[in-house]
N, C-alpha and C positions, 0 to 999 in steps of 0.2 A: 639859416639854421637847418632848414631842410637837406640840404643839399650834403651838411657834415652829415647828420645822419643815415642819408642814402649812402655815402660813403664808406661812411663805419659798418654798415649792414653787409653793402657788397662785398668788402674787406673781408668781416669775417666769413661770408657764406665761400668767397674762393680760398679761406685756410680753409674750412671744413670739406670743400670737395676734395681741394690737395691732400689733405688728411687721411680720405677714404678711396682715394684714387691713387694713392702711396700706396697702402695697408691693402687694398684689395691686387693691386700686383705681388706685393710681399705674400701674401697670401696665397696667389695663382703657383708661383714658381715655387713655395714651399711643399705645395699639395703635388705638384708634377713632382718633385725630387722624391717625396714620401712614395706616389703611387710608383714610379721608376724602382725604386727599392723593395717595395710588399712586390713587384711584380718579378723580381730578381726571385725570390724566395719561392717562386712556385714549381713543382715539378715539370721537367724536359715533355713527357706525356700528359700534361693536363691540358694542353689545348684541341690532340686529335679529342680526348673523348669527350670537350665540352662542343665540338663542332659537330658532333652526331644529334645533340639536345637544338641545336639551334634549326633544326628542320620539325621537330615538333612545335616547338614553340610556334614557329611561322606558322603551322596548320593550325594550333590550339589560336593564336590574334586571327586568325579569319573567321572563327564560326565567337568567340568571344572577344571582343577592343579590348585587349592590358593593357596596352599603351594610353588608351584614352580613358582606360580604368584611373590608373596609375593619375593623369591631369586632373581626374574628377576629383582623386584622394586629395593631392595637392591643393586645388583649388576650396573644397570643404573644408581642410584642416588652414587654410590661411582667411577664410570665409569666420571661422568657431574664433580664432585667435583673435582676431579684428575685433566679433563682440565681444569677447572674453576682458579684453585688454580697454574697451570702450566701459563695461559693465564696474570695473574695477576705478576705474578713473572718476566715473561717475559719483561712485561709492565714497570718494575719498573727497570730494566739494563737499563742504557744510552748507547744508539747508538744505541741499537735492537729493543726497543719497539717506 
């Protein structure tokens, strides 16, 4: 009886990855069609004068990390969600919360 059940588990766990490994392609190539089109829409001269800011920038990430600013934000804000989402969960068990 074990074995139907290891079954039915693995069953459903490979529709749910096909599920999310479908929808996350459908996904990808939606987002490149979208960003290919906003990208259509910008002006002929909007890239010499964003290539003059990208020599600052590179001097402003050496004396300050954005980039690794930017992973700390990420990682804090998915760090807060975790127990936000742990806190609420908790909340919602009768006799613990």
């Amino acid at each position: 009886m074990d074995t139907y059940w290891d079954a039915f588990y693995g069953g459903l766990r490979e529709v749910f990855w096909f599920a999310v490994r479908h929808l996350m392609g459908y996904g990808g190539s939606l987002c490149a069609d979208a960003i290919e089109v906003l990208l259509g829409f910008l002006p002929d001269g909007i890239g010499a004068g964003l290539a003059s800011y990208t020599f600052y920038i590179d001097i402003a990430n050496a004396w300050i990390p954005i980039d690794l600013g930017f992973v700390l934000l990420g990682t804090w804000v998915t760090a807060k969600l975790a127990i936000l989402s742990a806190r609420h969960i908790i909340k919602m068990v009768p006799g613990i919360g």
